[in-house]
KEKOL-176450 format. One record per residue: x, y, z of N, C-alpha, C, O in turn. Coordinates in steps of 0.1 Angstrom, whole numbers, plus 5000, padded with zeros to 4 digits. Layout:
N
XYZXYZXYZXYZ/...
# end
This chain:
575
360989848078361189728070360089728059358889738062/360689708047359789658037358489598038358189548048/357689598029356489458029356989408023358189438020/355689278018355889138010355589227997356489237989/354389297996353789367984355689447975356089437963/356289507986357389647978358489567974359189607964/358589417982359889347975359689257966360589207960/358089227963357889217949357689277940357389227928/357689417944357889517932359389587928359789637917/359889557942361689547939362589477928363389527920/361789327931362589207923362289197909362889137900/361189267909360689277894361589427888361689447876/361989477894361989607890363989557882364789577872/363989497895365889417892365589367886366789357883/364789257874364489147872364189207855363789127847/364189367851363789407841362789457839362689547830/362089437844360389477844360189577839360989657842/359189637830359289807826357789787828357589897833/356789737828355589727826354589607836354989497838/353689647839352489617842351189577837350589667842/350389507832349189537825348189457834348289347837/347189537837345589507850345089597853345289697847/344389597859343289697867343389647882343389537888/343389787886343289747901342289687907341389637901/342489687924341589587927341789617945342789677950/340889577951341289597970342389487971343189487981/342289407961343389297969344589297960345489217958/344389407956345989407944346589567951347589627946/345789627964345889767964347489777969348089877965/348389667980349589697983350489677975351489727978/350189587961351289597947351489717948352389787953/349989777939349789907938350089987940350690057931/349990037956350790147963352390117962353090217964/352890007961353790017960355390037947356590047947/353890037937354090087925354490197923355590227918/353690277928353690437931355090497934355290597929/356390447943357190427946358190427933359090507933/358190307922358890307914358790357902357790327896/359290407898358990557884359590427875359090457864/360290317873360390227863359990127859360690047852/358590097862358090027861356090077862355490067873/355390117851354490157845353690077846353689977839/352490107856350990027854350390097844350290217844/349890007834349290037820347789967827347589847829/346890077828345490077830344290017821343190077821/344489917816343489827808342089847813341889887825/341489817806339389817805338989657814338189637824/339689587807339289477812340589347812341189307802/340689297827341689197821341989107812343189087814/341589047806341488997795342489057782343088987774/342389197784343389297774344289267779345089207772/344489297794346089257800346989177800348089177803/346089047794346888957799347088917778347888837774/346688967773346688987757347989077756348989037751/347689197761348789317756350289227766351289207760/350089197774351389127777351689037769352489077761/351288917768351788847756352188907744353088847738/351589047737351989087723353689097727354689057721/353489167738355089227743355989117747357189137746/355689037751356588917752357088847739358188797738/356188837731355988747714356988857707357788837698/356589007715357889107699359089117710360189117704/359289107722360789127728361188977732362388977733/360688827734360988747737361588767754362288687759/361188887762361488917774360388877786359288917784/360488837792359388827805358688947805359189057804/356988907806356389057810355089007818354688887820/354489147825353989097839352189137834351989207824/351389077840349889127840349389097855349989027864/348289157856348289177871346389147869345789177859/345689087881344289067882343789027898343988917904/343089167903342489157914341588967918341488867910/341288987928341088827934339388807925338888897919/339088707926337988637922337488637906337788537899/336588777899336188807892337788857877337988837865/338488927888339388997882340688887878341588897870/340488797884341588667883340288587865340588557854/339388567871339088477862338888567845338688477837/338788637842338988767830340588707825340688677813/341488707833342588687829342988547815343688547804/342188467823342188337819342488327803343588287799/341288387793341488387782342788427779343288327774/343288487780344588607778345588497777346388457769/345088467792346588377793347088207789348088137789/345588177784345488077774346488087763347488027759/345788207759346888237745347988287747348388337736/348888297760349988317760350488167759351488137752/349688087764350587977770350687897759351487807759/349587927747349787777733350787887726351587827717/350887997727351788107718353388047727354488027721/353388027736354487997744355388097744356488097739/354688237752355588367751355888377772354888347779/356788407776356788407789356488517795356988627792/355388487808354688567815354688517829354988407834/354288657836353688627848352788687854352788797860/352088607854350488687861350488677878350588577886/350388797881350188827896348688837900347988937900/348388707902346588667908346688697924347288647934/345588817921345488837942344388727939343788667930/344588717957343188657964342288737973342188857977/341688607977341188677990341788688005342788618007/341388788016342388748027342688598031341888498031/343388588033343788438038343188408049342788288048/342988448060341988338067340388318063339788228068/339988378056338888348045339188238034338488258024/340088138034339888088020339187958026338987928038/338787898018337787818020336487828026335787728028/336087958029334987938032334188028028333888118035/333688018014332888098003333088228005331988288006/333888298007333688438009333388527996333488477985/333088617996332888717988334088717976335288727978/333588707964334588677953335688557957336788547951/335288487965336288377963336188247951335188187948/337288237947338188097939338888047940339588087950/339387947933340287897937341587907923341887817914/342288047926343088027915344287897910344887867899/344287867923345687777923344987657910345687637901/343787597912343387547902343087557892343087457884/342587727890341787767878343587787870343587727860/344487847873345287887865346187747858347087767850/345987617863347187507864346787497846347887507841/346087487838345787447824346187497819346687457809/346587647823347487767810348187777817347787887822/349487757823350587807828351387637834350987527836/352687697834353487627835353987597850354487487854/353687717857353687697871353087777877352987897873/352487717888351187827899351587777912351787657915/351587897921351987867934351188007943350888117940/351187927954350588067963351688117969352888077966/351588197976352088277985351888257997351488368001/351788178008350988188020351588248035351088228046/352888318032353388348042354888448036355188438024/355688558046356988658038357588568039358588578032/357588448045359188388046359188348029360388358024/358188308018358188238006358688357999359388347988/358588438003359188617990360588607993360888528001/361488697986361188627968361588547960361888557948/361388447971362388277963361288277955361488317944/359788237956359188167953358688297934358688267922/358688387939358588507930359888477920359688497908/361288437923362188417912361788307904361488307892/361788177917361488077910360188077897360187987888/359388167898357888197888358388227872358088197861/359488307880359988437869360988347860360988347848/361988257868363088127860362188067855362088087843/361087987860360287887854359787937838359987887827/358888077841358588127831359888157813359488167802/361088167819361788237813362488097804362988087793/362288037810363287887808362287777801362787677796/360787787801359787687792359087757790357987717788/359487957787359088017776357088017775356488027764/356388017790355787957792354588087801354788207801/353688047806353088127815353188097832353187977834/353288157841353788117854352988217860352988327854/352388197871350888247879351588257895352188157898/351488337903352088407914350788427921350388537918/349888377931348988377936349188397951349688317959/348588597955349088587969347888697974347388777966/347588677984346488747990346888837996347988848003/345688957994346289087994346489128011346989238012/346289068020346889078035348289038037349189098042/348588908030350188858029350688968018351988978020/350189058007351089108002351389258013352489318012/350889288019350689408032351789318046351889378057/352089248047352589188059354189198057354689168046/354989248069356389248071356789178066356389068069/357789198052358889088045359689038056359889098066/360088908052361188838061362388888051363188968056/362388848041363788928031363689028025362589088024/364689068019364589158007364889127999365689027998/364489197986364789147969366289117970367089187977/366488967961367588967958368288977948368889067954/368588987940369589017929368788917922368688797927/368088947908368088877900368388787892369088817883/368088687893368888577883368888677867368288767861/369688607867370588637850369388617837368188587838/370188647827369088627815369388457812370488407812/368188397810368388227806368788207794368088207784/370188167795370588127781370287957776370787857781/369287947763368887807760370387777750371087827742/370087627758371387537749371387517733370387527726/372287497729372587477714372287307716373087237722/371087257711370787087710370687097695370187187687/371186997693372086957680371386797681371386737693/370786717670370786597671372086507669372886537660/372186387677373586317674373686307660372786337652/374786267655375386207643374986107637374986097625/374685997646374185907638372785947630372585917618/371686027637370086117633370586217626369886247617/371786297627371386377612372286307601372686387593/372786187601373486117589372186057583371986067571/371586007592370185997590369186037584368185967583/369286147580368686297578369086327564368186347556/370386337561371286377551371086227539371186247527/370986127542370785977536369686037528369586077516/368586027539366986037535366786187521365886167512/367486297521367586377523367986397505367586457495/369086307509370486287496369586237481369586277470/368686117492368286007481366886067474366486017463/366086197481365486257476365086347466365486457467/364286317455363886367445363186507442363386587433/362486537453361686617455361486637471360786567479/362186737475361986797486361586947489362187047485/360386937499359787057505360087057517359986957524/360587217522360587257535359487287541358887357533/358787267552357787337555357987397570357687327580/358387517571358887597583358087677591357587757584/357687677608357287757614357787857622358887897621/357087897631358187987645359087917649360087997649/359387787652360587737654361887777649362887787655/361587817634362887837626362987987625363388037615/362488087635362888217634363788247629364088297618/364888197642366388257638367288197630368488207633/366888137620367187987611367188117596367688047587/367088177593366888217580367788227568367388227557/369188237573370388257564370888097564371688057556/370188007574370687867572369287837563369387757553/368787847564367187797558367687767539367587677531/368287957540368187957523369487917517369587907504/370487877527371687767523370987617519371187527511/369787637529369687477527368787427513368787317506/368087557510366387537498368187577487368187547476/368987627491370087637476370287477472370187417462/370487427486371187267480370287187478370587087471/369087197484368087117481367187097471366487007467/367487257464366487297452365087327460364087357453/364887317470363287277477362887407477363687487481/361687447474360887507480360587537493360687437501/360087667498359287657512358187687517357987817517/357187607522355687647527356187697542357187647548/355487807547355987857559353987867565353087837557/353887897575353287907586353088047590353988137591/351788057593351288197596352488267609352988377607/352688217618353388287629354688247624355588287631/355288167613356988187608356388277592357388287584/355488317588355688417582356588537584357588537576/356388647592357588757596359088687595360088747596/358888547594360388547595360988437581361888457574/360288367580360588297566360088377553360788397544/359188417553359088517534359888587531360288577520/360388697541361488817535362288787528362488667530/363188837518364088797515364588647509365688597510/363288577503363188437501362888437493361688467490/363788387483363588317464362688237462361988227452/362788147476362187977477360887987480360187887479/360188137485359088117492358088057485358388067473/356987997487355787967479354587987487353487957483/354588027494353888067501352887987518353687957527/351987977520351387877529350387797522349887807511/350087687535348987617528347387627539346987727543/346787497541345787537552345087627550345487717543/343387637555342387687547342887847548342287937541/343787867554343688017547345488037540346288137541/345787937534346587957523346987957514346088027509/347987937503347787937487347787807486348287717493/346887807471347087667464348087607461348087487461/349887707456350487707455351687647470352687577469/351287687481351987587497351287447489351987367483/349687417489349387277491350687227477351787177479/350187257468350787187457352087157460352587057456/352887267467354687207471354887107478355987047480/353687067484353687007496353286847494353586747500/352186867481351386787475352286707464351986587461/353386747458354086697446355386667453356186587448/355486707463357186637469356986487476355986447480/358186427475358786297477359186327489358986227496/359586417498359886417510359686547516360086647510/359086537529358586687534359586717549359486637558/360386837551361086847556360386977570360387097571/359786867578359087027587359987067596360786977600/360187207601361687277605360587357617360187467612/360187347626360087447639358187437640357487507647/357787327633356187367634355387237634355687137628/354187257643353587197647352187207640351087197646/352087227624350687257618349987167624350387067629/348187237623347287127633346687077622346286957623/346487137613345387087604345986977595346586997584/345686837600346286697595345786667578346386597569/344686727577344686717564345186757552344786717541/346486867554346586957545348086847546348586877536/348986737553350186707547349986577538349286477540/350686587529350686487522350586357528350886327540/349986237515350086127519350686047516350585937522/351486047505352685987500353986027505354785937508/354186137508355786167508355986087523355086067531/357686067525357986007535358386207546358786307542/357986167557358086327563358786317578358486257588/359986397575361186417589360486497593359386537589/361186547606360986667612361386667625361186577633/362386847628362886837636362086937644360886947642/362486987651361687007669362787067678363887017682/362387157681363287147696362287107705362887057714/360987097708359887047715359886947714359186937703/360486787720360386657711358886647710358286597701/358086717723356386637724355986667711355586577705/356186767707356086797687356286717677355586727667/357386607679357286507669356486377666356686267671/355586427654354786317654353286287655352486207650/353186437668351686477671350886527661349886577667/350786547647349886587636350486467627349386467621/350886407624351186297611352386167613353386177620/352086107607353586007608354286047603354186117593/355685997612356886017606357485947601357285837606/358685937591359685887587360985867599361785777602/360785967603362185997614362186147619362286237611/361886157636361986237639362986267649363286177656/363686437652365086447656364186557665363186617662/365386587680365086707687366586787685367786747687/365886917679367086977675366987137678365787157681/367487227678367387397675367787397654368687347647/366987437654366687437636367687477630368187427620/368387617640369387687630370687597630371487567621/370687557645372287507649371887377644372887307647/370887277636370787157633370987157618371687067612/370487287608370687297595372387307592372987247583/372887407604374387417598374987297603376087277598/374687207612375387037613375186977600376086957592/373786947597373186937588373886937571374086837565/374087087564375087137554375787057548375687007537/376887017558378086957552378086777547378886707542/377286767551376186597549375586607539374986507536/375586677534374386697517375286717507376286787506/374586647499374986627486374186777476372986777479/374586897467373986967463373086887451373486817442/371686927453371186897443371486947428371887057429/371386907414371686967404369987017396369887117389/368786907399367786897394366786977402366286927412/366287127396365587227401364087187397363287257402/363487067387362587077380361587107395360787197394/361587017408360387037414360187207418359187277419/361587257420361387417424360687527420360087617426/360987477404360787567396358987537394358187637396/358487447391357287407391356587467401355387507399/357387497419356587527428356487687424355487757423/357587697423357687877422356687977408356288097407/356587827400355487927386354287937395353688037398/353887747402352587797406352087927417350987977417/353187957425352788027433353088177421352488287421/353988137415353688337409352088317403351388417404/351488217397350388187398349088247401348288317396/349388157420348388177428348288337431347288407428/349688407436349688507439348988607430348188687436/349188617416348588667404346888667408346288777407/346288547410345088537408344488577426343288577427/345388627438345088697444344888817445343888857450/345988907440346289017432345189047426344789147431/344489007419343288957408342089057418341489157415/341988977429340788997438340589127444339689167451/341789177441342089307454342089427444343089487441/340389477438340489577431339389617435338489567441/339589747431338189837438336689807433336189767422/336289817442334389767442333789927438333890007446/333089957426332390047425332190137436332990117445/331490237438331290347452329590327450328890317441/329390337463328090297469328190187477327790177489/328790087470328989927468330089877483331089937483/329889807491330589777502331889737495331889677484/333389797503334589727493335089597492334789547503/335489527486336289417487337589427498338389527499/337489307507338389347521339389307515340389327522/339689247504341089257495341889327487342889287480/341389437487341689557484341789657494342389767492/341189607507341389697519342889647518343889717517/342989527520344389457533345489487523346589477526/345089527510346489567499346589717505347589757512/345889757503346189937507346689937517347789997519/345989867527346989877544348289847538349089947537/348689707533350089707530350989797526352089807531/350589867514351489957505351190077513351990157509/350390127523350790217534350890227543350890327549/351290087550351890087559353590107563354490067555/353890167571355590187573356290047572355589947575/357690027569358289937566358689837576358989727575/358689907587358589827607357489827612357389807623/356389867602355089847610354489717620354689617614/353889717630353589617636351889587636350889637640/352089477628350089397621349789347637350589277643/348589367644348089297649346289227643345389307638/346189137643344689077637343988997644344488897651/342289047643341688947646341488797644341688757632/341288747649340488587644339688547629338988657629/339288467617338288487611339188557600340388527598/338188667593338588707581339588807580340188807570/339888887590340988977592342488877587343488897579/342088767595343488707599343888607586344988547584/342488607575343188537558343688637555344888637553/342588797555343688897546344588957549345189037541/344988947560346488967564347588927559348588977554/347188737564347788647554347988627539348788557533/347288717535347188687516348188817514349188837507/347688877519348089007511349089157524349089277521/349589097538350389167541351989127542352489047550/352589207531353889147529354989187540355289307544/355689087546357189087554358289117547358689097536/358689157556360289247552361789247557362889297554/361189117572362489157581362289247587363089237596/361589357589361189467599359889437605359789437617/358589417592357289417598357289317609358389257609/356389267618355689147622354289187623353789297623/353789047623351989017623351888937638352588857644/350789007642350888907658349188827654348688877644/348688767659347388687664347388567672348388507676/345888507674345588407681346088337677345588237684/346888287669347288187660347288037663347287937655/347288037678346687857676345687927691344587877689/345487997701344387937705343088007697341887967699/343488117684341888107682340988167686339888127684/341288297695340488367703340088517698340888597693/338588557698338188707693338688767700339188737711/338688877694339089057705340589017709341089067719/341188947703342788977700343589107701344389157710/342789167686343989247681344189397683345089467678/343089427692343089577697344289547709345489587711/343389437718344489427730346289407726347289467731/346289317716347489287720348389417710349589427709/347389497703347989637698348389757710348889877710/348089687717347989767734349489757739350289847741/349589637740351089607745352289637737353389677741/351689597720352789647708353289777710354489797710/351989887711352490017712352990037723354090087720/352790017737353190077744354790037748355490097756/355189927742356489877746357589977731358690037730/356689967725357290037710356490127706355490127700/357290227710355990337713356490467701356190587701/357390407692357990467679357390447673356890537666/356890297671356590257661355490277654354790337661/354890237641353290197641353090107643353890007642/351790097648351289957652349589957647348790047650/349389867639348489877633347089807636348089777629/345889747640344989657644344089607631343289687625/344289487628343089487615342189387627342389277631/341289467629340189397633338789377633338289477635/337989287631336989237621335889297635336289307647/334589327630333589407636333289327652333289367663/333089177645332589087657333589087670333189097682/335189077666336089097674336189187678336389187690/336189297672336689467681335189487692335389557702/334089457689333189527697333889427708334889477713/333589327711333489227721334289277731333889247742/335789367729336189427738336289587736337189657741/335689597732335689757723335989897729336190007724/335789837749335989937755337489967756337790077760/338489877753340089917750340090037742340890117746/339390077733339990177728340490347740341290437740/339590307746339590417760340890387763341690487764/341190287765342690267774343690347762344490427767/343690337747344190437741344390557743345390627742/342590597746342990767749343690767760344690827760/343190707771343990717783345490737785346090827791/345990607778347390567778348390667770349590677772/347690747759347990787751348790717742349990737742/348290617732349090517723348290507716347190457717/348990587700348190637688348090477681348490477670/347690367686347390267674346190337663345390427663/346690237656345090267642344390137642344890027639/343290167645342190077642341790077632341490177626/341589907623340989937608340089807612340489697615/338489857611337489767618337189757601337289847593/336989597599336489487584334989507588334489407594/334089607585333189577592332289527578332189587568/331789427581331189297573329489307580328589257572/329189367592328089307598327789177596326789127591/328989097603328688887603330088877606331188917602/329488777617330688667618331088597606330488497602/332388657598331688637588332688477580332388407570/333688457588334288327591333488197598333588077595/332788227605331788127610330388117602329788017604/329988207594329088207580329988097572329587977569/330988137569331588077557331287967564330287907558/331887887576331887777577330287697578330187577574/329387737581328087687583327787687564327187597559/328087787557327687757542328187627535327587577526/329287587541330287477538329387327543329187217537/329087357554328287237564327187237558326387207566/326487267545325687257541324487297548323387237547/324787427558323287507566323587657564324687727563/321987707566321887787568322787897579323187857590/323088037574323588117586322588157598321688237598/322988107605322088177619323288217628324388177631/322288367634322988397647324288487643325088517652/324488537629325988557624325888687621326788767623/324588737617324488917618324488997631323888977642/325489097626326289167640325389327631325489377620/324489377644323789497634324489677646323789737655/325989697640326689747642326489947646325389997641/326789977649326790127651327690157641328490077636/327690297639328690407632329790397639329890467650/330690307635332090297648332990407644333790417654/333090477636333990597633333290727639334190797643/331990777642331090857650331390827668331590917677/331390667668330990617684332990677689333490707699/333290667678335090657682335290837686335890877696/334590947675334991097681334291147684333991267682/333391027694332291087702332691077718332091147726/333990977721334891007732335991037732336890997740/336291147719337591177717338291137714339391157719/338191027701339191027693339091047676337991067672/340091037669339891047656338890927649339390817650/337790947643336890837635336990867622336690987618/337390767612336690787600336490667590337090567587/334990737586334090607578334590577566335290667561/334490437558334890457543333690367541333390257545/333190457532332190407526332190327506331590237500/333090417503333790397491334890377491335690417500/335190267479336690217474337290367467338390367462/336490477467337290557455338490657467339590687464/337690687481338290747492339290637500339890687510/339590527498339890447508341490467508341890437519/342490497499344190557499344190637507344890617517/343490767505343790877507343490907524344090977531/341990827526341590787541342790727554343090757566/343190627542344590537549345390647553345690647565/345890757544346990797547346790907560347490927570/345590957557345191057566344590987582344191047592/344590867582344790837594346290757602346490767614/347090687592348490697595349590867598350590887605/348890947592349391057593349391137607350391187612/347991147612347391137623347891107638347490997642/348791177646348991197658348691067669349390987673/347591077670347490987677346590857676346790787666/345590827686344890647680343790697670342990787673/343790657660342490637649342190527648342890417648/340490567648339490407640338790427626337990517623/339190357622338790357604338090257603338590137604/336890287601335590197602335090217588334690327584/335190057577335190017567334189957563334289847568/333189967555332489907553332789757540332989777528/332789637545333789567534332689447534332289377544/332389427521331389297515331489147526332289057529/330289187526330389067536330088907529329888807536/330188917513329588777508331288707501331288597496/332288787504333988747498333688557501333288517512/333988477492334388387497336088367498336988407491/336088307506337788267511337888127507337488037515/338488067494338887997491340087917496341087987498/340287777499341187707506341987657496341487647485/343287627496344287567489343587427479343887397468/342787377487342387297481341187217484341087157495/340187217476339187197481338587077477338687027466/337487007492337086827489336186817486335486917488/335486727482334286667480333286697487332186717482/333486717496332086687511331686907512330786977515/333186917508332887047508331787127501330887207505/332187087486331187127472330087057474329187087466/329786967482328086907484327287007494326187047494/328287017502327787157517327787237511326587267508/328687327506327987477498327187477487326987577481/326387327482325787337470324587347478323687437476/324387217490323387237501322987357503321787387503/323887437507323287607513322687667507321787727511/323287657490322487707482320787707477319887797475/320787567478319087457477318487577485317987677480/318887567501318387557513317987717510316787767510/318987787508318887947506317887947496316887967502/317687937482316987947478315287917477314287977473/315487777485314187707492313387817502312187827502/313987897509314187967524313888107519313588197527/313788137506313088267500314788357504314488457510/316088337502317288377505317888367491318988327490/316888387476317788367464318588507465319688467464/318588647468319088767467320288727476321288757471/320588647490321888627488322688537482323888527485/322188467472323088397463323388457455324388427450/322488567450322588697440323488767445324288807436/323788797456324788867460326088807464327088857466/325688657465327288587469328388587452329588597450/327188567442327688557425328788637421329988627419/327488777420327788917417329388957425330189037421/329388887438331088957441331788827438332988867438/331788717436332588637437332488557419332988447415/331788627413332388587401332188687390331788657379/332388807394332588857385333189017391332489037401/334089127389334189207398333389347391333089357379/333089477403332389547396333789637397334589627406/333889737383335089827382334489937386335090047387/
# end
């Protein structure tokens, strides 16, 4: 007769499963062994959990499929945590298999004991133990529906003696794939909609991940609306391609040209997104917005009228209720300024003399124009994650993955972990900023290991250099923000793999290619100016008093040579 451990590696195995991501553990050893057993289902050997529970989410966020991470009891459970934070505000569906300790040990301090059932309830949608075979594998489906159906994280907590103990059943037959309903708002809310809509002067879309699969309705609707569209760092890959209307984003790392569409319209139409940053929406215009999350409506700004809808199946209800507009003047206004803004980004992304650390906007153009046309962007947190945003263009093939609302360092190696190994054709690329890549830095091992040629392209700045910016703004000094770095292209083919330095803007094409070219994982360790300022769509008052402050203070502080140095790159370029 089976164990509890083999028939939850059965049901997973019926259930789709191709993948694993954890490190073993004594109390994860009967999964394990029973792993061994199924040739379809691949434990991918991570450094540290934390990756695992990252590289699963990347793989859930590019297939929209359930995927599994795995974390030995106490120490190896609480690693996970971060990971799975950011699955859970990303809302990609998971399930993490947290061992414990033996079971008649709980409660009484034992060695590596916690209490996962509690620690995991904040990031996940459902947490349950295991405390006996009669619960396998109802309770194991039930994780895997929950997960699949609120798109969510779901936590499986069973100690490694109950996973060793005689099953009462065997795997059952998988539930089916979850098909979500077509919600459509009633008739009377999108007449409602179409009124507001009709009588409008000036309308802007402003679209996120919500409206992925919305795109062929999106640009029926910016035809009749004349509207422009600001899109959202994670509905980027899916709103810019192929978009007349784009104008780009707004929010401190977007164009001037989003604020302004957003800033001159009479009515703001938000389609799938929950922006956090309350300052950047207008205060005049009257602003709908639909949702299929209703908790979404409302939570960043007032509304005019808000509907729970699926974006695509609400725009084509939506359609035949509208009047086409004839008057393009607000469109066209949006669309000069953004050929504009883009122009004066373009601007920035030119080679920096040789000697001279490069401009990282000239790195993130090069990545672009050599990167493959399905390439997959993964980015750190901080400055990686503007120049990605500025300057890596979507196609309908590419995607960009990041922390994108929880915000977390050492992202983008891990979750290049899961990119590759699920898409193991593909490229997959990591822009990750110095402070972030070391912090988990021992992933690249899992590369050589795993054998998954990602390329690493380390922004190395020596500074946090996103959290500089922000303390220059607050009118203080940088402290605590110099990162005093190793030769990361040396430390990289000193355990066997390909490294290489760029020291100069005049080598940096030819570098790119010769590490895309490159067989298996490369790190391309960059040396890129660490004084770039990152200008915001739009900038306030309180702000230009704080960076005038830093200034005083710097030069008070015997720190005039970095204002010398903030000038020299940011107003003027060297050829």
């Amino acid at each position: 007769m089976a164990n509890v451990a083999e028939v939850l590696v059965d049901t997973l195995e019926v259930a789709g499963i191709r993948r694993i991501y954890g490190i073993v553990g004594d109390s994860l050893n009967g999964i394990t062994n029973a792993l061994q057993k199924h040739k379809n289902i691949e434990w991918i050997h991570v450094r540290h959990e934390e990756a695992a529970a990252f590289a699963a989410g990347a793989e859930a966020q590019l297939t929209g499929e359930l995927t599994v991470c795995a974390g030995s009891c106490g120490p190896g459970n609480l690693h996970l945590i971060n990971g799975l934070y950011d699955c859970h505000r990303s809302k990609v569906p998971i399930l993490a298999i947290a061992a414990h300790i033996p079971s008649p040990e709980i409660g009484g301090d034992y060695f590596q004991e916690t209490h996962p059932n509690i620690l995991f309830k904040e990031c996940s949608c459902y947490c349950e133990i295991v405390d006996s075979p009669e619960q396998m594998p109802r309770l194991l489906q039930i994780a895997m529906q929950t997960a699949k159906a609120k798109s969510d994280v779901a936590v499986l907590v069973i100690s490694g003696d109950v996973a060793l103990k005689k099953a009462a059943y065997l795997a059952n037959k998988a539930c089916g794939p979850y098909f979500k309903p077509e919600v459509i708002p009633p008739m009377p809310v999108l007449q409602d909609i179409a009124k507001r809509l009709n009588e409008a002067k000036r309308v802007t879309l402003f679209c996120g991940i919500g409206a992925a699969n919305a795109h062929h309705s999106l640009m029926k609707l910016c035809e009749t609306l004349q509207s422009p569209v600001v899109h959202t760092l994670r509905g980027k890959p899916y709103i810019e391609p192929d978009n007349p209307y784009d104008v780009g984003m707004t929010g401190l790392i977007g164009f001037s040209s989003g604020y302004y569409a957003m800033e001159a319209c009479d009515t703001l139409l938000l389609l799938g997104t929950s922006f956090p940053y309350r300052q950047f929406y207008p205060s005049e215009a009257q602003i709908i917005q639909i949702d299929l999350n209703g908790e979404q409506l409302g939570k960043r700004t007032n509304l005019a009228l808000g509907a729970v809808g699926d974006i695509d199946c609400t725009i084509k209800a939506l359609l035949p209720l509208l009047t086409p507009k004839k008057d393009s003047s607000h469109l066209e206004a949006a669309l000069s300024h953004y050929k504009k803004a883009r122009q004066g980004l373009d601007a920035l992304a030119t080679k920096s003399a040789d000697k001279t650390r490069l401009h990282p906007q000239y790195l993130a153009k090069c990545i672009d124009l050599a990167a493959k046309e399905d390439a997959i962007f993964t980015t750190d947190v901080g400055t990686p994650t503007v120049w990605a945003a500025r300057y890596l263009h979507m196609n309908g093939q590419r995607k960009i993955l990041g922390s994108f609302n929880h915000g977390s360092m050492a992202n983008a190696l891990s979750q290049a972990i899961g990119a590759q190994a699920t898409f193991s054709e593909r490229q997959v690329i990591a822009l990750c900023g110095d402070g972030g890549f070391s912090m988990l830095m021992g992933e690249i091992l899992t590369l050589i290991q795993q054998k998954l040629p990602v390329k690493i392209i380390v922004f190395n700045n020596g500074a946090l250099g996103f959290v500089e910016m922000e303390m220059h703004v607050g009118g203080m000094l940088d402290y605590g923000t110099v990162l005093e770095n190793p030769n990361f292209a040396a430390m990289a083919e000193s355990i066997g793999m390909k490294g290489i330095r760029v020291e100069n803007a005049s080598t940096l094409q030819d570098d790119l290619q010769q590490a895309f070219n490159h067989k298996g994982p490369v790190l391309l360790d960059v040396l890129v100016n660490r004084n770039e300022l990152i200008m915001p769509p739009a900038i306030e008052l309180g702000q230009v008093k704080g960076f005038s402050l830093y200034m005083m203070k710097a030069i008070i502080n015997g720190q005039g040579d970095a204002i010398l140095d903030l000038m020299k790159t940011n107003l003027w370029r060297q050829e």
